[in-house]
C-alpha positions in Angstrom: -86.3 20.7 -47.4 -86.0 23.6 -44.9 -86.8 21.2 -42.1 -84.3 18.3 -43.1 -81.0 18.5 -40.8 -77.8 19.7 -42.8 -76.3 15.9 -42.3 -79.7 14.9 -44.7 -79.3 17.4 -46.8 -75.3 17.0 -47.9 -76.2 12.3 -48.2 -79.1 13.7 -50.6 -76.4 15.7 -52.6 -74.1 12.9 -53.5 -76.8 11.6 -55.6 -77.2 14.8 -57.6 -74.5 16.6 -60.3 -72.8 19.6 -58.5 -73.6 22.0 -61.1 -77.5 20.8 -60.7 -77.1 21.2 -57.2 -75.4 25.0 -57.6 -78.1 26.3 -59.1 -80.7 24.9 -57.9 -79.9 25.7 -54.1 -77.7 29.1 -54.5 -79.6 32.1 -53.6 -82.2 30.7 -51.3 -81.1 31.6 -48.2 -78.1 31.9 -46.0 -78.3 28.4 -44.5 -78.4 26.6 -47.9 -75.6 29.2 -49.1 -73.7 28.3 -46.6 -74.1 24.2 -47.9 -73.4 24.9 -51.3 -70.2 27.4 -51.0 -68.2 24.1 -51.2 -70.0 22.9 -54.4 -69.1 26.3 -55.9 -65.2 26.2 -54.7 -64.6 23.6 -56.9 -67.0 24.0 -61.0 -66.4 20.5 -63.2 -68.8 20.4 -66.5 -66.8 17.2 -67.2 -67.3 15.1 -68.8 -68.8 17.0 -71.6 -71.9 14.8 -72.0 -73.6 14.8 -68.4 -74.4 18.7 -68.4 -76.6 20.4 -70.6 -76.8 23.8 -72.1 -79.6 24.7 -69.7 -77.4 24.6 -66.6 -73.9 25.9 -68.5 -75.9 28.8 -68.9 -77.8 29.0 -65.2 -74.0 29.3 -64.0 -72.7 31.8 -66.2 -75.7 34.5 -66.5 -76.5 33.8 -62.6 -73.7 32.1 -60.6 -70.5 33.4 -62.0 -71.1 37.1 -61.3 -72.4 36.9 -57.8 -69.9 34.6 -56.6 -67.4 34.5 -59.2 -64.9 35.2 -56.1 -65.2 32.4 -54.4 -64.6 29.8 -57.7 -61.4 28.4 -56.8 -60.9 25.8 -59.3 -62.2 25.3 -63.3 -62.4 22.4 -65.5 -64.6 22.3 -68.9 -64.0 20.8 -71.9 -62.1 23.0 -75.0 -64.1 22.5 -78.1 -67.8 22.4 -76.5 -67.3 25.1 -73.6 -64.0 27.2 -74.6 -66.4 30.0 -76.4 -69.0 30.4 -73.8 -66.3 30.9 -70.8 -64.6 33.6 -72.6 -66.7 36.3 -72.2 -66.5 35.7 -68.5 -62.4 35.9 -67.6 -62.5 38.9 -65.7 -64.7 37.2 -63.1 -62.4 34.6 -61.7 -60.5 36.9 -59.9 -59.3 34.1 -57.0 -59.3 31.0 -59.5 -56.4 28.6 -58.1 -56.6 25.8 -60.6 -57.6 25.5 -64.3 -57.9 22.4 -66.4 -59.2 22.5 -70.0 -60.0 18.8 -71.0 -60.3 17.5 -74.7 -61.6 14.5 -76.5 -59.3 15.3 -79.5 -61.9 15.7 -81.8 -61.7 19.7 -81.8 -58.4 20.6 -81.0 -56.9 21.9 -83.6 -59.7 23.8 -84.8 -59.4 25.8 -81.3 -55.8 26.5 -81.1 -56.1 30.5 -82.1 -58.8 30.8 -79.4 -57.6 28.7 -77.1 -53.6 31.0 -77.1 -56.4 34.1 -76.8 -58.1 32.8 -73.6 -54.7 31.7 -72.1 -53.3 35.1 -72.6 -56.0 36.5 -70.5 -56.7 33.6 -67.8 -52.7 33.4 -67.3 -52.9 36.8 -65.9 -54.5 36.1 -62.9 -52.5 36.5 -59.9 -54.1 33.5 -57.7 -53.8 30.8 -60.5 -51.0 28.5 -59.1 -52.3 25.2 -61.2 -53.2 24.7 -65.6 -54.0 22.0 -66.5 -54.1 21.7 -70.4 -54.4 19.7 -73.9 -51.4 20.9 -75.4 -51.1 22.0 -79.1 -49.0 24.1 -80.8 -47.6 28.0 -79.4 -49.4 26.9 -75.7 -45.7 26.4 -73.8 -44.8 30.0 -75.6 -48.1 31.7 -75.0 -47.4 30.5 -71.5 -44.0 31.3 -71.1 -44.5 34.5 -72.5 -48.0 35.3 -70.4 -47.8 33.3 -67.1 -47.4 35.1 -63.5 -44.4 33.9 -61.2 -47.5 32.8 -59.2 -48.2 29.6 -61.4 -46.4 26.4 -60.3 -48.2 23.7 -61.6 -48.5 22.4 -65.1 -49.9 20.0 -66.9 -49.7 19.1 -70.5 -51.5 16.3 -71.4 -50.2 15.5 -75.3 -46.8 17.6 -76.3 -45.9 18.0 -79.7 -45.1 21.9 -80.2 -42.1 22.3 -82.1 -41.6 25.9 -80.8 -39.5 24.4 -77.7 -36.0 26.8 -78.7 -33.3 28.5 -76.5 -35.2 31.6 -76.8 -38.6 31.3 -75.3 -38.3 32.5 -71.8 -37.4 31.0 -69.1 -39.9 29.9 -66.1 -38.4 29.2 -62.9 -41.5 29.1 -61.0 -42.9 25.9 -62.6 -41.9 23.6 -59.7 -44.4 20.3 -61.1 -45.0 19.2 -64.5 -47.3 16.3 -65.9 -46.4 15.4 -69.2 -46.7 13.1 -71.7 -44.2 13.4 -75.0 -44.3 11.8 -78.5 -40.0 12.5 -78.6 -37.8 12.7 -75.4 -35.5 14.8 -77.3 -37.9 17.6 -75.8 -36.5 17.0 -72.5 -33.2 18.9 -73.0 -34.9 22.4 -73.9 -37.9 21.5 -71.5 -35.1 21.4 -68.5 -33.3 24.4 -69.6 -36.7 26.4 -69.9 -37.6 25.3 -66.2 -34.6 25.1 -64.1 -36.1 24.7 -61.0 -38.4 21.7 -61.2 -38.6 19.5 -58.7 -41.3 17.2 -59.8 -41.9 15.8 -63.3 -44.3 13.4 -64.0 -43.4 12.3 -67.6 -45.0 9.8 -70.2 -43.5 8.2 -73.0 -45.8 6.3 -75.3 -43.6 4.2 -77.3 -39.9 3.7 -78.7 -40.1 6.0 -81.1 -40.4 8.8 -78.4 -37.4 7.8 -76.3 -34.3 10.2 -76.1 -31.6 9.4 -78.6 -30.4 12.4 -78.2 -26.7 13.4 -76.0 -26.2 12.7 -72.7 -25.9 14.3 -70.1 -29.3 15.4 -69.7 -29.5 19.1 -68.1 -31.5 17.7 -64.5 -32.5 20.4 -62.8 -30.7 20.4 -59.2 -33.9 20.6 -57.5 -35.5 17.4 -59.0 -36.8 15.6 -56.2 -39.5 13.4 -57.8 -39.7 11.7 -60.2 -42.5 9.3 -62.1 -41.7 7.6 -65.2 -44.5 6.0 -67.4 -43.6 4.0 -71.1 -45.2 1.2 -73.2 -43.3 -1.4 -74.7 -43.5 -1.9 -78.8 -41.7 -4.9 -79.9 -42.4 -3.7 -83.4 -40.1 -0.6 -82.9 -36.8 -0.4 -85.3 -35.5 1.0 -82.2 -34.9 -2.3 -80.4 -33.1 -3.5 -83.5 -30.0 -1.4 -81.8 -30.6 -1.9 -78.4 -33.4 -3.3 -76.0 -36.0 -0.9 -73.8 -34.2 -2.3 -70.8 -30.9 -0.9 -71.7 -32.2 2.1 -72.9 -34.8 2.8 -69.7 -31.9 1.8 -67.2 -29.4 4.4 -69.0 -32.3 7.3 -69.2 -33.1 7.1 -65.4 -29.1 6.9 -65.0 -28.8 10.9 -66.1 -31.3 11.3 -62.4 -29.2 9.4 -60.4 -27.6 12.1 -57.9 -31.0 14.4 -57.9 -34.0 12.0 -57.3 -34.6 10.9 -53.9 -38.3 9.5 -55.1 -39.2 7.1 -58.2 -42.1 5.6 -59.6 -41.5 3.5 -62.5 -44.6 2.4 -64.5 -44.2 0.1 -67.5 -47.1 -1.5 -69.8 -46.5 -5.0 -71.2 -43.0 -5.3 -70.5 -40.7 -7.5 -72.2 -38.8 -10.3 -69.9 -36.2 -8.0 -68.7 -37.9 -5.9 -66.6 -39.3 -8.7 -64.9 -35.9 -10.0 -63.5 -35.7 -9.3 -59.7 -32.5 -8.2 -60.6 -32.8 -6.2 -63.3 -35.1 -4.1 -61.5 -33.1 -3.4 -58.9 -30.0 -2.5 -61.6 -32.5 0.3 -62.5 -31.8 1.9 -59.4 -28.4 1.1 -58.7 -26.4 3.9 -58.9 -28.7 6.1 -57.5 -27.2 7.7 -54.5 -30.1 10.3 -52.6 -32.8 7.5 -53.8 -35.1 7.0 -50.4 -38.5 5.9 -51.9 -38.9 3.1 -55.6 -42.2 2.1 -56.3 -42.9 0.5 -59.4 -46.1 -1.2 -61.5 -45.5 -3.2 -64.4 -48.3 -5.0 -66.6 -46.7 -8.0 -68.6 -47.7 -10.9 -70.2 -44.7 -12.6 -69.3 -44.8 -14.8 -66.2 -42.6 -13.2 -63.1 -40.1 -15.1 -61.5 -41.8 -16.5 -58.8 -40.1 -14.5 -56.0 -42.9 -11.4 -56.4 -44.7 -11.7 -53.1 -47.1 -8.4 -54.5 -47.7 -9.8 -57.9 -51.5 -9.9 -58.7 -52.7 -11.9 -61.3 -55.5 -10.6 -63.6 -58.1 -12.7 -65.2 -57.0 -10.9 -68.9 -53.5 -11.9 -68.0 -53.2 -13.5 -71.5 -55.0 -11.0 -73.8 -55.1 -7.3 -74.7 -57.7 -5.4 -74.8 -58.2 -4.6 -78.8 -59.3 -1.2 -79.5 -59.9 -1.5 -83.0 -63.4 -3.4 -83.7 -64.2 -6.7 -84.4 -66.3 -7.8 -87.4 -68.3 -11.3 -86.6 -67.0 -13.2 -88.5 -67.4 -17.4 -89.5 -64.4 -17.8 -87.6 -64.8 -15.4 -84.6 -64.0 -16.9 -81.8 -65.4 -16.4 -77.8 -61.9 -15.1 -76.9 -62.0 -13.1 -79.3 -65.2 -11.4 -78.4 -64.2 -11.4 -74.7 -61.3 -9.0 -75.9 -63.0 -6.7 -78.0 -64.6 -3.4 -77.2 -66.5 -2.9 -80.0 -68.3 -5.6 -82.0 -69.2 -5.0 -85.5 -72.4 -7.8 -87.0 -72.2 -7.8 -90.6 -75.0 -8.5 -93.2 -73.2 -11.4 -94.6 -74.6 -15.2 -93.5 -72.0 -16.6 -91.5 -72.6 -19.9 -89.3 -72.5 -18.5 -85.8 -74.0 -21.3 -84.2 -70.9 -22.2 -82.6 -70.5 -18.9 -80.7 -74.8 -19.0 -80.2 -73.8 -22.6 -78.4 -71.4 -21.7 -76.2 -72.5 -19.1 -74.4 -75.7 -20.6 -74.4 -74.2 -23.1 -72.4 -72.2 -20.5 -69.8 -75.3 -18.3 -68.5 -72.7 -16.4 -65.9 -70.0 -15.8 -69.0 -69.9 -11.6 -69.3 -68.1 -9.7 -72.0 -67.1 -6.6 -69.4 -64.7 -5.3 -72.0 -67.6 -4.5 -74.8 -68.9 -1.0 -75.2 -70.1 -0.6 -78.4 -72.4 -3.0 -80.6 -72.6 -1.7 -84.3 -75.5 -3.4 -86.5 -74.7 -3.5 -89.9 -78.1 -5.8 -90.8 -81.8 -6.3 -91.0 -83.1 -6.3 -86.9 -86.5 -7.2 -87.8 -85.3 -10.8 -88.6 -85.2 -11.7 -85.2 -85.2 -15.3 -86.3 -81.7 -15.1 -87.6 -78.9 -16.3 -86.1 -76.7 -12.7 -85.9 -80.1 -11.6 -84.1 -80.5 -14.3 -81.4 -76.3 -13.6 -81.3 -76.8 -9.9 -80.4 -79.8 -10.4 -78.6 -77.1 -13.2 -76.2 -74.5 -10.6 -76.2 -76.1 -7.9 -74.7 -77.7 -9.5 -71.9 -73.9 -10.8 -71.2 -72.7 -6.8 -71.5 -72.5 -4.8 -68.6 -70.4 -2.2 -69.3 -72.1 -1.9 -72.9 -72.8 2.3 -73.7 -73.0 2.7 -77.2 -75.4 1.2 -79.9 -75.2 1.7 -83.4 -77.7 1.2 -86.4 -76.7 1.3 -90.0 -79.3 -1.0 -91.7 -82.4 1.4 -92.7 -85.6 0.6 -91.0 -89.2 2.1 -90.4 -89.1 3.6 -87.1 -91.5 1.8 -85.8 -90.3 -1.2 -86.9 -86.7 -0.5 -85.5 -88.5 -0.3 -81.8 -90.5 -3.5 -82.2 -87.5 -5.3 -83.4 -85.1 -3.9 -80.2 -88.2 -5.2 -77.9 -88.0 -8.6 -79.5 -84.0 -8.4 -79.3 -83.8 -7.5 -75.5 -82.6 -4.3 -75.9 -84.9 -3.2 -73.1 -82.0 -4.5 -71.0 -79.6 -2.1 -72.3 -79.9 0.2 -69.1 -76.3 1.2 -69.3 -76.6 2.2 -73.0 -75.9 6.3 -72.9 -75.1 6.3 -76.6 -77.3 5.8 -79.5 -76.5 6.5 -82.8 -79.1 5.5 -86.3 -76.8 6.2 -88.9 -78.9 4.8 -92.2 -81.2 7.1 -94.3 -83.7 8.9 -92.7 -86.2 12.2 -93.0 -86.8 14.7 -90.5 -90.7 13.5 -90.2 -88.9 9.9 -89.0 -86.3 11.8 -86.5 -89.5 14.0 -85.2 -92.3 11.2 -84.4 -92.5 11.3 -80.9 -94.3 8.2 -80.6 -90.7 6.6 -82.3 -88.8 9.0 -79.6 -90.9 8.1 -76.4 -90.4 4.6 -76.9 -86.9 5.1 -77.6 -86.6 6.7 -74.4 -88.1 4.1 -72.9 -85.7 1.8 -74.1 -83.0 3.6 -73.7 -83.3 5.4 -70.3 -79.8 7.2 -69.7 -79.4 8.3 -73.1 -77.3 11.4 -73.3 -76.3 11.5 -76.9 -78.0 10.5 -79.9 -76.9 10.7 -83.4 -78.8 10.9 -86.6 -77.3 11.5 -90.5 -78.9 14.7 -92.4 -79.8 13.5 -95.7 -82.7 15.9 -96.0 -82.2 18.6 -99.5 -82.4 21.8 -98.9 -85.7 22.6 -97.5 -87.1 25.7 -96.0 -88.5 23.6 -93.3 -85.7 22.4 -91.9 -84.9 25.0 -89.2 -88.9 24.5 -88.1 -88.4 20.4 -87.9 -84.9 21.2 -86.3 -86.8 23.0 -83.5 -89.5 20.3 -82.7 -86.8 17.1 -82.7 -85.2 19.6 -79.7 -88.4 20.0 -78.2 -89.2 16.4 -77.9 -86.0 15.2 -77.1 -86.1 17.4 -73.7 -89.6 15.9 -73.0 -88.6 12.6 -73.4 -85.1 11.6 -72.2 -84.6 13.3 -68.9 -80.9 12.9 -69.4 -79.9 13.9 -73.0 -77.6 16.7 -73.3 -76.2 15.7 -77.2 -78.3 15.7 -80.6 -75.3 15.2 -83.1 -76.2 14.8 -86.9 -73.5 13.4 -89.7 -73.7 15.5 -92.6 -72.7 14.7 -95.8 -70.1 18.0 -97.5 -73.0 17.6 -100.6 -75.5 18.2 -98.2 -73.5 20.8 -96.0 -72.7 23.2 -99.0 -76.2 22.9 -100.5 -78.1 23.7 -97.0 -78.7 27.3 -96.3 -78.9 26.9 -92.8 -75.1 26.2 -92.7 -74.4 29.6 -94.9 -70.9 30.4 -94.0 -71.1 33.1 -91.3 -73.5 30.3 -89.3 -75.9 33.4 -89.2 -79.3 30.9 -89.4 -77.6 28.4 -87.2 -76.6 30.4 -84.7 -80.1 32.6 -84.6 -81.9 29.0 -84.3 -79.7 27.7 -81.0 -80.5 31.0 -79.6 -84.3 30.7 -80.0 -84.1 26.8 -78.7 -81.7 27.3 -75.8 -78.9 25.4 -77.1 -75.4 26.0 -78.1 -73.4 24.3 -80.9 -70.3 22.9 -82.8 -69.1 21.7 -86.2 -66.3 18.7 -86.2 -64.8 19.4 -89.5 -63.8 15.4 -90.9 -62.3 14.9 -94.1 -65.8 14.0 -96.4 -68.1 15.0 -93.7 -69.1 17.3 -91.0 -70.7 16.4 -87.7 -73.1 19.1 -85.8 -73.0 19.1 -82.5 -75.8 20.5 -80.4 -75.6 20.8 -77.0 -79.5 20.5 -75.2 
């Protein structure tokens, strides 16, 4: 390496993670200082499932106090890395720019320690930038908290109902990125920050948009402005007026401030697809120099457009929620779905087998996750042959699921047979049926698996197991092997029953055992409380 030219050096290092590449070159010697010094500027251990426990910890015990100074910017996620960056506050003593992502799934257990990080991080002199998932007391504890310093802010989901006249003002917010369930939230949100002079705001459907009275108190300073909404033709809004009246009389109250506008609408009705409508958006804005605007419709444009693209999904939404195959499933449907559930029932499916058997260049880019609900080892069966079509016609696909019990064994002769071999995008796997810990520890079941299943970074097993005082022992060998054999993994997650929850003594209420056994293996961990479950997460 010492003999490879800098040039060599920095193409080899946009194949690697930065935080693999910050502690494995920091603190050779001052030439390779010098090349990573950049890396370190700028820390990102999103997403969550790409960086282990191993190097989390590398950076904290042996990056962040030697050069802790130079850190400019911070992003991590809240419920995985919130308690392990806490401890180290004081360090960042030149951070510029904070973000604190979130998947949702943890929030509101971490909103008392998220308030008690943010009172110490806002103190910081040099932050100028937060970036934040936004929950309940966060715009007070920032109001209350922040240095005149900060000017930047960004709050990606705002419902706090603690918006009132007397939370103090913050003049030195100039930008803010929000997105709002009610646009009533605007009036108090301009009072608070009088001198804004960008907002980027996002309204997700009618029932968010400002029925409150205008005028709206813009901020002099406004300057920019970017508006995104989503159409809902299902709103009892539109029963007293359309979105196009309402949109066109909101971006009226910005008319003698904004001087730039970017206007982004998803699946628009027919009115904002009228040359001329659009341009009655605008029309009694007088300091109005730049309009750009986007909108995604399944309405055909008048034909005028000369920058319309067409997309090959013009016709179709994407659907979210998953499909069950079905006798009548249909290839459009499958084409639209994300995630595909197959069913134990016998359904004909030799019309779907048929025709993509006859379109070898057809691919489903749109499907992530393929949940199996029935017996794999009859690889004879239609649903099989059907799977085995759909994933060599999947892409994009990164999740499997099993819920249909097999032997272990069994279950990796029956994904050889299916084709699953070809699943080298898969990064997901989760065997949700009933299994023992001697099942989840065979590493000859975990080697092929890894075989199969090369980028796996997250697997998921259920914990039926009684209490057993061999659990924490088997606990520590699945660990063990899963670092040997998937070079990747940073997630072991197990769903867990409340029976089996309560009745296990390694999850005794002060997390005492627990937290003793992540210590001994390396590893750090979190509990998703759901409503009949609980789901351990352990980060490798």
């Amino acid at each position: 390496m010492e003999s490879l030219p800098d040039e060599l050096l920095l193409l080899i290092f946009r194949y690697l993670r930065k935080p693999d590449i910050i502690c494995a070159f920091s603190n050779l010697n001052s030439r390779f200082q010098q090349i990573v010094d950049p890396y370190i500027h700028n820390i990102d251990l999103t997403p969550a499932n790409t960086v282990n426990y191993k190097t989390i910890r590398l950076i904290l015990d042996d990056i962040v106090p030697l050069y802790a100074d130079q850190i400019q910017s911070l992003t991590f996620d809240l419920g995985r890395h919130l308690s392990l960056f806490w401890p180290y506050v004081h360090h960042f003593n030149n951070l510029k720019s904070l973000t604190i992502e979130s998947d949702n799934t943890r929030e509101f257990h971490c909103v008392y320690q998220l308030n008690e990080f943010l009172t110490k991080v806002l103190s910081l002199q040099t932050l100028i930038e937060l970036s934040l998932p936004s929950r309940k007391e966060i715009l007070s504890t920032i109001a209350y908290h922040a240095t005149s310093h900060l000017s930047t802010l960004s709050l990606s989901l705002f419902h706090d109902l603690t918006l009132t006249s007397y939370m103090p003002k913050m003049p030195y917010i100039k930008r803010i990125f929000i997105a709002l369930h009610n646009a009533d939230y605007l009036h108090s949100l301009f009072m608070i920050m009088p001198n804004l002079e960008e907002l980027s705001l996002s309204l997700f459907n009618a029932n968010c948009y400002y029925q409150g009275h205008y005028p709206l108190p813009v901020p002099v300073s406004l300057a920019n402005l970017t508006v995104r909404f989503g159409a809902s033709t299902e709103d009892s809004y539109l029963c007293r007026q359309s979105h196009f009246k309402w949109m066109k009389d909101f971006l009226t109250q910005f008319k003698d401030n904004v001087k730039s506008l970017t206007f982004i609408g998803l699946y628009v009705d027919n009115e904002f697809i009228e040359q001329d409508n659009i341009q009655k958006l605008v029309q009694n804005f007088s300091r109005l120099q730049v309009f750009h605007y986007d909108f995604h419709t399944k309405c055909q444009p008048e034909r005028c457009f000369t920058n319309m693209t067409k997309s090959s999904r013009v016709n179709h939404f994407i659907i979210d929620s998953p499909i069950t195959v079905s006798l009548c499933s249909t290839p459009n449907q499958l084409y639209m779905c994300n995630k595909l559930k197959v069913v134990n029932e016998i359904f004909d499916l030799e019309h779907l087998l048929s025709f993509y058997k006859f379109k070898p260049n057809y691919k489903l880019r749109n499907l992530r996750e393929i949940v199996c609900y029935h017996d794999l080892q009859d690889t004879t069966c239609i649903r099989s042959q059907l799977i085995s079509r759909l994933i060599s016609m999947s892409p994009n696909l990164q999740t499997i699921s099993v819920h249909y019990w097999h032997d272990p064994r069994s279950l990796i002769k029956s994904f050889k047979e299916l084709s699953f071999d070809r699943c080298k995008t898969v990064s997901n796997f989760k065997y949700l049926a009933q299994m023992t810990f001697d099942d989840y520890c065979d590493p000859g079941f975990l080697y092929e698996l890894a075989t199969l299943f090369p980028q796996l970074k997250t697997i998921t097993f259920t914990w039926f197991s009684q209490i057993n005082e061999n659990n924490s022992t088997q606990l520590t060998r699945l660990i063990r092997h899963l670092r040997k054999y998937f070079a990747h993994m940073t997630y072991l997650k197990f769903a867990i029953s409340l029976f089996h929850f309560n009745s296990q003594p390694l999850f005794d209420k002060n997390g005492t055992m627990l937290n003793e056994l992540m210590r001994q293996n390396m590893a750090y961990h979190t509990i998703d409380r759901e409503r009949e479950s609980r789901l351990l997460n352990i980060l490798l």
